[in-house]
C-alpha positions in Angstrom: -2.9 -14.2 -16.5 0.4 -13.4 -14.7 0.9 -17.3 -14.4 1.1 -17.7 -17.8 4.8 -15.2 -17.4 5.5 -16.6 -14.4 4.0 -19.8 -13.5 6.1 -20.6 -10.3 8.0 -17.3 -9.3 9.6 -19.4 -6.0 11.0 -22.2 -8.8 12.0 -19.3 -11.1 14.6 -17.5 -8.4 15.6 -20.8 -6.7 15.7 -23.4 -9.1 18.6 -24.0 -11.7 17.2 -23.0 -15.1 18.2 -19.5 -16.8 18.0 -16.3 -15.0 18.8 -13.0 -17.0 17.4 -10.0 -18.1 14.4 -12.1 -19.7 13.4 -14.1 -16.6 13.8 -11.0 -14.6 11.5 -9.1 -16.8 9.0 -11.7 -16.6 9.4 -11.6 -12.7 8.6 -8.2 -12.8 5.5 -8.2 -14.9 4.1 -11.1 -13.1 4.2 -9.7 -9.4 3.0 -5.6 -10.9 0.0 -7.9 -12.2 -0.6 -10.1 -9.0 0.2 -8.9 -5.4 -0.1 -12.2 -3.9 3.3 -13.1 -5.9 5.1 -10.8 -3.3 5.1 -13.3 -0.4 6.1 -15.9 -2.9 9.3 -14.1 -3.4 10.0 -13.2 -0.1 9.7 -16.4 1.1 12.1 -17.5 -2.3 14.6 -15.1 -1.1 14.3 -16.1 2.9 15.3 -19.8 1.6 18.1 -18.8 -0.3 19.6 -16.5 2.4 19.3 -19.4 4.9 21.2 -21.5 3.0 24.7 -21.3 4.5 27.0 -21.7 1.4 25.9 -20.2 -2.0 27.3 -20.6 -5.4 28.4 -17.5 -7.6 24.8 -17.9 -9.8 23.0 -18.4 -6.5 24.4 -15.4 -5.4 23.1 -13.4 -8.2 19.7 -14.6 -8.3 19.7 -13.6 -4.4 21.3 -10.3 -4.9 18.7 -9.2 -7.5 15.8 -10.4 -5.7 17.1 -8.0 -2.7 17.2 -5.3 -4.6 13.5 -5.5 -6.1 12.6 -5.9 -2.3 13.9 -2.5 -2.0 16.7 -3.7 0.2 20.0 -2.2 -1.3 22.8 -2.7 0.9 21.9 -6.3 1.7 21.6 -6.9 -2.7 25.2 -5.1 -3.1 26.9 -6.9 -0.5 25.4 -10.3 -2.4 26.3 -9.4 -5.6 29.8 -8.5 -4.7 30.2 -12.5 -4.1 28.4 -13.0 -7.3 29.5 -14.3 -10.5 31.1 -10.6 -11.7 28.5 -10.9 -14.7 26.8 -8.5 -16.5 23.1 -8.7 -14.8 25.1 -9.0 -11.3 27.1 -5.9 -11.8 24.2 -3.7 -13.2 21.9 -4.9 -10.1 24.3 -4.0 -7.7 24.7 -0.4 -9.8 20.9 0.2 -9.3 21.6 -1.1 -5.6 24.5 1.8 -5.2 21.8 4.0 -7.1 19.2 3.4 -4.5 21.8 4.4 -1.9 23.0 7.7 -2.7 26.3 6.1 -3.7 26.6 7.8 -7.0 30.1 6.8 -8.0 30.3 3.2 -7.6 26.6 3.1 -9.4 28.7 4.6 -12.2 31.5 2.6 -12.4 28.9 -0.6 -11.6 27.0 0.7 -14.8 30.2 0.9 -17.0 31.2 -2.8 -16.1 28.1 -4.1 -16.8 28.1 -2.4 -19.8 31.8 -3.9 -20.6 30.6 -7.1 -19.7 27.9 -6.9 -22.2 24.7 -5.6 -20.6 22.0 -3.3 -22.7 24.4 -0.5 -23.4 21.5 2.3 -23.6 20.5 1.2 -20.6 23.6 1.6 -18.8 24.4 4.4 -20.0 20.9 5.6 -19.2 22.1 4.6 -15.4 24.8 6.3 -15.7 22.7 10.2 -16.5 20.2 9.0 -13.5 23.8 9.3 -11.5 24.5 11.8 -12.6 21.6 13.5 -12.4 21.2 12.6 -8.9 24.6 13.8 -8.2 23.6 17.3 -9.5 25.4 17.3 -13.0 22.6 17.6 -15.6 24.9 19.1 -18.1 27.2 15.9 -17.8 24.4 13.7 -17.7 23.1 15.7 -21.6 26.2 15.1 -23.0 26.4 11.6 -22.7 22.9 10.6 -23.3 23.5 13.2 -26.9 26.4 11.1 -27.5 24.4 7.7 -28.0 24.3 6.9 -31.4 21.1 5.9 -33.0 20.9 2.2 -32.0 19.8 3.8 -28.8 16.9 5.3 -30.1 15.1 2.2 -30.2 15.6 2.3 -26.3 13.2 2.9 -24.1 15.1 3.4 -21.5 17.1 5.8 -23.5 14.1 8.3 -24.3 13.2 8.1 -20.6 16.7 9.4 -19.7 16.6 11.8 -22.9 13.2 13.5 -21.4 14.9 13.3 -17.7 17.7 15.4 -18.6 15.6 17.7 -20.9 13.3 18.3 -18.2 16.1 19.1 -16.3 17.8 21.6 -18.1 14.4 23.3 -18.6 13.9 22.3 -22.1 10.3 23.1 -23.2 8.0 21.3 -22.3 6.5 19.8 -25.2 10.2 18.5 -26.4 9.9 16.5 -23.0 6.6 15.1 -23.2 8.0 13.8 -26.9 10.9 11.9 -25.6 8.4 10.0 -22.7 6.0 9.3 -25.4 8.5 7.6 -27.6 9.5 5.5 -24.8 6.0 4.6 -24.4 5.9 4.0 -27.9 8.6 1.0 -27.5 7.3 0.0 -23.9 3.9 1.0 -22.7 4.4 0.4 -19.3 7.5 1.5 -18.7 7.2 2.5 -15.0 9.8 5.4 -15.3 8.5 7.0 -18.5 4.6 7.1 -17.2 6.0 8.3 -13.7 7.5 11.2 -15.4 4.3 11.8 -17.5 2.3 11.6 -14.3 4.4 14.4 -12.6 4.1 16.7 -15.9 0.0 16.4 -15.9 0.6 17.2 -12.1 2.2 19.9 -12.2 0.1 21.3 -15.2 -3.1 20.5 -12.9 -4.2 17.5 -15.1 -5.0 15.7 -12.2 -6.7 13.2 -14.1 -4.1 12.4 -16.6 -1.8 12.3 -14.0 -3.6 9.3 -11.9 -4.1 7.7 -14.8 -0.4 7.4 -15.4 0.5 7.0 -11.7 -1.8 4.5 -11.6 -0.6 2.3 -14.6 3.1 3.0 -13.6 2.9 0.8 -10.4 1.1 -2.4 -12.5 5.3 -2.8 -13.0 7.3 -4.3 -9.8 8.9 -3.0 -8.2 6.2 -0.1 -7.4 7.7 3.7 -7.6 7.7 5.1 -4.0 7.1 8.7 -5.6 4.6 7.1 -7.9 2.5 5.8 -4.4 2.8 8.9 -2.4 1.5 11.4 -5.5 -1.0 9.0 -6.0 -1.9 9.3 -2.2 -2.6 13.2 -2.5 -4.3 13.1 -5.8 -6.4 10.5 -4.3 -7.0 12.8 -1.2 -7.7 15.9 -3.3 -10.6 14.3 -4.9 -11.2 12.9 -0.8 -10.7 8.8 -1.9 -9.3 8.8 1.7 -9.2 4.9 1.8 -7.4 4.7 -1.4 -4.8 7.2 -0.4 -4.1 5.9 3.1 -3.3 2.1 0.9 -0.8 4.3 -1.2 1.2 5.6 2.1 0.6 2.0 3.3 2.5 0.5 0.7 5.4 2.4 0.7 5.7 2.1 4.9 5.3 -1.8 4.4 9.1 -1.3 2.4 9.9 1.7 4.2 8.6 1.4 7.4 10.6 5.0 8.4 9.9 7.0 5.0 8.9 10.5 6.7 6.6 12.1 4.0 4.5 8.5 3.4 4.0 8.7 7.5 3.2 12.4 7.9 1.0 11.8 5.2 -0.7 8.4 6.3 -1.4 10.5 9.6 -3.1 13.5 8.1 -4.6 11.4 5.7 -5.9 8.9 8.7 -7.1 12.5 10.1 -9.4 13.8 7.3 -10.9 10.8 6.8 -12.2 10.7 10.4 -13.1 14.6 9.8 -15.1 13.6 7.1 -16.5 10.8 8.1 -17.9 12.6 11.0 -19.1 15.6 8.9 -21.2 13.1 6.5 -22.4 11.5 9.7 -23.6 14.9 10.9 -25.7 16.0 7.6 -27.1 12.3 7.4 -28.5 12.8 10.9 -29.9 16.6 9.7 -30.9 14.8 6.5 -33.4 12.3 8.9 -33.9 14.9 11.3 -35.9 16.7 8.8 -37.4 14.4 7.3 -38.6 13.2 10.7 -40.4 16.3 11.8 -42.6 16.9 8.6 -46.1 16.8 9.8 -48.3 14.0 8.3 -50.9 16.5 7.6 -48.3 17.5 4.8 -49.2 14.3 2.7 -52.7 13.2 1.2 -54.5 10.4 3.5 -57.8 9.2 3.5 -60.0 10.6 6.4 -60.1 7.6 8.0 -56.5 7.7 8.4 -55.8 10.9 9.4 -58.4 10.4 11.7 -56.9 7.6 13.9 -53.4 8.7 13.5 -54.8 12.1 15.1 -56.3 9.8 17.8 -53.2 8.1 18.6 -51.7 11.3 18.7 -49.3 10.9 15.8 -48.4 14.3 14.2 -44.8 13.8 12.8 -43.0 10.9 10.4 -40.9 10.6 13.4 -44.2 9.5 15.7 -45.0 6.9 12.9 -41.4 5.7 12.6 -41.4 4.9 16.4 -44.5 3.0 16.1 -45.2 -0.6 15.3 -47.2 -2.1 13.0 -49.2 -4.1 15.4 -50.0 -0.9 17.8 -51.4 0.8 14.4 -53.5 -1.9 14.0 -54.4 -2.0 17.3 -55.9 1.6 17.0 -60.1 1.2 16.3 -61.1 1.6 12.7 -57.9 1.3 11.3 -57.5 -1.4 9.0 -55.3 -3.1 6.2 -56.7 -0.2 3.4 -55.5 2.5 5.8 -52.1 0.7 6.8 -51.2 0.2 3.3 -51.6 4.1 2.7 -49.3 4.6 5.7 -46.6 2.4 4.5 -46.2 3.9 1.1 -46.3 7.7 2.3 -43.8 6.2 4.9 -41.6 5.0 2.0 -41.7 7.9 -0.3 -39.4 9.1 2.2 -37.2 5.9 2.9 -38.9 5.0 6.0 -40.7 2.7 7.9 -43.0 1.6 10.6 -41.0 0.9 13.9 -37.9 1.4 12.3 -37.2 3.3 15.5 -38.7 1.9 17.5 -36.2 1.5 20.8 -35.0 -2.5 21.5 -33.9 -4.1 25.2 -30.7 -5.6 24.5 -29.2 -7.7 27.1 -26.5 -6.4 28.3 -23.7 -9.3 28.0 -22.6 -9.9 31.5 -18.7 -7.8 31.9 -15.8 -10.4 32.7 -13.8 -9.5 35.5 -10.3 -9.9 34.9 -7.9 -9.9 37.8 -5.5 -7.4 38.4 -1.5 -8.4 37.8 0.1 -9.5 40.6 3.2 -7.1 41.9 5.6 -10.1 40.2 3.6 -10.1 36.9 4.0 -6.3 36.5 7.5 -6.5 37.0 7.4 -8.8 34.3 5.5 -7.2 31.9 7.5 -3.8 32.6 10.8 -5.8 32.0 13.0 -4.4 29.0 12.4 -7.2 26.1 16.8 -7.0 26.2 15.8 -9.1 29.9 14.6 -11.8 26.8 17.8 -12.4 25.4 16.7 -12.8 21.9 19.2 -13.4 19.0 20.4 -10.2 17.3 17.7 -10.7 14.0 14.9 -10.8 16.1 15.8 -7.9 18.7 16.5 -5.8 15.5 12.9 -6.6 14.7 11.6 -6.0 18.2 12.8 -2.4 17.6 11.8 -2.3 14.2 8.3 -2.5 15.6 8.8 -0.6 18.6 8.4 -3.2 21.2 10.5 -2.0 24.3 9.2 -4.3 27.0 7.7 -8.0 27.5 4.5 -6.5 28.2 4.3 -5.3 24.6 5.5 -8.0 23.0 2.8 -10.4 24.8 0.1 -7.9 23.5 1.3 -9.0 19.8 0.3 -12.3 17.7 2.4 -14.5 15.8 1.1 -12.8 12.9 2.3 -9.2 14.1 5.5 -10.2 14.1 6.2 -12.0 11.3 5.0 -9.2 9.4 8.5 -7.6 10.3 11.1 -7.9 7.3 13.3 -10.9 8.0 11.0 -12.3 11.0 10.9 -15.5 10.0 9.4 -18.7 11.9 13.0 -19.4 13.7 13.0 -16.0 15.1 9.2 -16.8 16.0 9.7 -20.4 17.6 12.5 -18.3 19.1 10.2 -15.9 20.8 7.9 -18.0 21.9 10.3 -20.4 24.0 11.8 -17.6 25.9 8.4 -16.6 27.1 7.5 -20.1 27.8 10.5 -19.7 30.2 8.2 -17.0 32.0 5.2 -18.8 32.0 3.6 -15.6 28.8 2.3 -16.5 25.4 1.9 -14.1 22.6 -1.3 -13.1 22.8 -3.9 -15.6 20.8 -2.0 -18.5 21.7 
């Protein structure tokens, strides 16, 4: 049970007790094993950011939390005020890393490593930099140059098969450095997402989701790891588990291009197929429907009356009840029993349809805005006045005027990162002010 790593992940980031590279560890196995950790840390992170003063340790539990969040810039700009420790400075490398900002990840690496982080994985930092910068033969050298303390790394394997991979080193070589790392940590997240993309690209589809798949039980979840997922999972046509991948990396990323081109093409076959399977289940009953009863062995009796009643077809029984057979002279309980099982050697039975009256519910009539309330609604939600967090969030969800923010809930809104109930409470008085509500309320 994740508790059992973790037992209170909002006590773990804001309470006093240790917080290194074990605790964070533990915080990352406990919310890749139990999503509904997630809002727990948010909400640990929201009540240390309101907090108006911060001490140096404070600071560095904050900053790291950011960062697994997937937000960067806000991590490196905490851990600058930080205590200038080791698990500050290589958080706020990984936080340059996530940037683009290749340099000051590298010199962020070295420090920590000076100051006395994992020196493998540093240095492994420092080749992803490197890497990323487009020097793969730099990025060789220095991982060659570890000594052999670093082989019990798995962080250094991962970042030997990396730079293997990309100097075109054959391929079993690479898929030998990955499986060491595996060896020493079997969920390393990095090491299965680079397995997952070698049975990809050598069409073992199902090797490869097996490895995606086990790469995101680790937090924070791999954004490449979700969107490969995605099209495996829309290859096989898993179109609901797909559209969850793309889902997942919008909720962090709510502009990531190729997770909302996807989503919508995904969102598109889906409907496709869904209305193709519609269309050969309706074939499916159509046929099924027409076959002639004289096609099954009845009793002469029945195939008497049902001639009588001028039933011919499956379909003619299915629209007709039990009580008009019965109705029908000379047909008894012997001869309704042999109906309803040749009815349900083919899934069918009688009346099933057999056309209802439903009452129509009687259509509301809602009154049409007055000329003032349309002004209103078509008012810029700038007109609003809303503090500078929550009009960043109005944009963020693409609200543009009050008539599309009163067509939201409570709940919308504070699904937007850093919408918190202040910036709610905040919302809700200036419409009060109009005389609107969000809608629900």
């Amino acid at each position: 049970m994740p508790s059992a790593v973790a037992p209170d992940i909002r006590d773990l980031v804001t309470g006093t007790g240790p917080f290194g590279p074990t605790e964070v560890r533990r915080l990352l196995d406990s919310l890749g094993t139990d999503a509904s950790l997630h809002r727990d840390l948010r909400d640990a992170v929201r009540e240390l950011e309101s907090q108006p003063e911060r001490s140096p340790a404070t600071a560095v539990r904050l900053g790291v939390c950011q960062n697994l969040l997937g937000r960067a810039s806000h991590a490196i700009e905490t851990l600058r005020a930080a205590d200038g420790g080791a698990l500050a400075l290589f958080h706020q490398a990984l936080a340059h890393l996530a940037t683009g900002a290749h340099e000051a990840a590298e010199s962020c690496f070295e420090a920590a490593k000076k100051a006395g982080y994992d020196a493998a994985a540093c240095t492994a930092g420092i080749a992803r930099s490197l890497r990323a910068a487009g020097q793969p033969d730099q990025a060789a050298r220095i991982i060659n140059a570890l000594g052999a303390d670093a082989h019990e790394s798995a962080e250094y394997w991962v970042a030997k098969g990396d730079v293997l991979a990309e100097t075109g080193a054959e391929v079993t070589d690479i898929v030998k450095a990955y499986e060491k790392a595996l060896s020493i940590d079997p969920g390393h997240p990095a090491a299965l997402f680079s397995m997952g993309v070698l049975h990809d690209r050598l069409g073992n589809d199902e090797e490869a989701e097996a490895c995606y798949e086990k790469s995101l039980q680790r937090y924070p979840a791999s954004v490449g790891a979700l969107v490969n997922l995605g099209i495996l999972y829309e290859d096989r046509d898993d179109f609901a588990k797909a559209q969850r991948c793309y889902r997942r990396v919008l909720e962090a990323f709510p502009d990531h291009p190729r997770a909302r081109l996807f989503l919508k093409d995904c969102t598109s076959s889906d409907d496709l197929l869904t209305t193709e399977q519609e269309q050969k289940q309706r074939d499916r009953l159509d046929h099924v429907l027409s076959l002639p009863v004289s096609d099954f062995e009845l009793s002469v009796r029945s195939r008497n009356c049902l001639q009588k009643m001028g039933i011919h077809t499956l379909g003619d029984l299915a629209r007709t009840s039990e009580a008009e057979i019965l109705a029908s002279k000379n047909f008894g309980e012997t001869s309704l029993s042999e109906i309803k099982d040749m009815l349900a050697s083919k899934a069918l039975s009688l009346g099933m349809l057999t056309e209802t009256v439903v009452e129509e519910e009687p259509v509301l009539e809602t009154a049409e805005p007055s000329a003032d309330e349309q002004e209103i609604y078509a008012a810029s939600i700038g007109e609003l006045n809303l503090s500078v967090r929550a009009r960043k969030c109005m944009t963020k969800l693409g609200i543009n005027t009050i008539g599309e923010l009163v067509r939201r809930t409570g709940e919308d809104l504070m699904e937007c990162k850093n919408f918190g109930v202040t910036s709610l409470n905040e919302v809700r008085e200036k419409l009060v002010e109009r005389g609107l509500r969000l809608r629900g309320e």
